[in-house]
C-alpha positions as CSV (number, residue, x, y, z in Angstrom):
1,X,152.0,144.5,182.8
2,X,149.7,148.0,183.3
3,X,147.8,145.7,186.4
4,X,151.7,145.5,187.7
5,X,152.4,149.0,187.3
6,X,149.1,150.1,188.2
7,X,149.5,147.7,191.8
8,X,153.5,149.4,192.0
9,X,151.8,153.0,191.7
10,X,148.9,152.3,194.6
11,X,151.4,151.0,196.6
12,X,154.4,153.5,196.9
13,X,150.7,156.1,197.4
14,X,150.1,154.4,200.5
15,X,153.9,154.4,201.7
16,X,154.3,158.1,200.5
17,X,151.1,158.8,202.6
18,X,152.4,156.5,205.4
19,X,155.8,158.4,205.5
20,X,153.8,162.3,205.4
21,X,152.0,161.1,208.1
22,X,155.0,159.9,210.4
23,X,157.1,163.0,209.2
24,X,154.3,165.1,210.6
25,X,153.4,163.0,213.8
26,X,150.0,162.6,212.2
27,X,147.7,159.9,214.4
28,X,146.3,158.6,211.0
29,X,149.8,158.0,210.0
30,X,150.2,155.6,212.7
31,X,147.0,154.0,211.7
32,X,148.7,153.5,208.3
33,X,151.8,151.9,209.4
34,X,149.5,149.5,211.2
35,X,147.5,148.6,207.8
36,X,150.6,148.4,205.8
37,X,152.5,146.2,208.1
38,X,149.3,143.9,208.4
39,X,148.7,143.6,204.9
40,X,152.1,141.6,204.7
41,X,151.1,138.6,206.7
42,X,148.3,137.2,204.5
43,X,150.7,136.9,201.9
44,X,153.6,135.1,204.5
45,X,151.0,133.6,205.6
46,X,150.0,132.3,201.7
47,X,154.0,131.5,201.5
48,X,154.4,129.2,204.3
49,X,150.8,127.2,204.1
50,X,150.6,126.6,200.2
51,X,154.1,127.1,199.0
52,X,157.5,125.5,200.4
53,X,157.6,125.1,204.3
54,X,160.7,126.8,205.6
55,X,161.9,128.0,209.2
56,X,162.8,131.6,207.8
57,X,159.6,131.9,206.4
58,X,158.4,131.1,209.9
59,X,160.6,133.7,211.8
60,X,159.4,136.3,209.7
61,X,155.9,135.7,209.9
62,X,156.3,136.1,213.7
63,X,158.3,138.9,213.3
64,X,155.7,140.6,211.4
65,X,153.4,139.6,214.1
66,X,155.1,141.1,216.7
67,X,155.6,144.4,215.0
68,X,152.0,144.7,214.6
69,X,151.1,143.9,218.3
70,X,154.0,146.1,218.9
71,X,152.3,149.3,217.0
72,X,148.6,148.4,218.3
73,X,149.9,148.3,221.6
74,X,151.7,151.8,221.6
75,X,148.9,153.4,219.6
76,X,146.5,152.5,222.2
77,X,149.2,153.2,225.1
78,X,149.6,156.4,223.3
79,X,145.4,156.9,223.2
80,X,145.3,156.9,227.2
C-alpha cells in the first residue's frame, strides 16, 4: 500500500510540474508532456501483447502514438 501511495504521489509531481510548465509556456514543460504521454505506451503496449487482445486496446495505442509524433513534431517545428 505505501509503494501505491508513494507511485500516486510521484506521479500527480510530474503532472503538477507538467501543468506549471504549460501554464507558463515553459519549453521544459513541453518536454514533459512528451515524457508523460510516452511513458503510457509501454504499458498499452504490455496490455495488448501479454494480456487480452482487443481492437480498443489497439485504437488507443495508436492514438497515443500519434499524440506523441504530434508533440515531437511541433516541438521541433517550434525549435526552427
Amino acid at each position: 500500500m505505501g509503494l501505491l501511495c508513494a507511485g500516486a504521489f510521484v506521479y500527480s509531481g510530474l503532472f503538477l510540474t507538467e501543468g506549471t510548465g504549460l501554464l507558463l509556456r515553459k519549453r521544459w514543460g513541453e518536454f514533459v508532456t512528451i515524457f508523460i504521454t510516452s511513458s503510457f505506451l509501454p504499458f498499452e503496449i504490455y496490455e495488448l501483447a501479454a494480456k487480452e487482445f482487443s481492437v480498443f486496446k489497439l485504437l488507443v495505442l495508436i492514438a497515443n502514438v500519434v499524440v506523441v509524433v504530434y508533440l515531437v513534431w511541433r516541438v521541433k517545428r517550434e525549435k526552427a
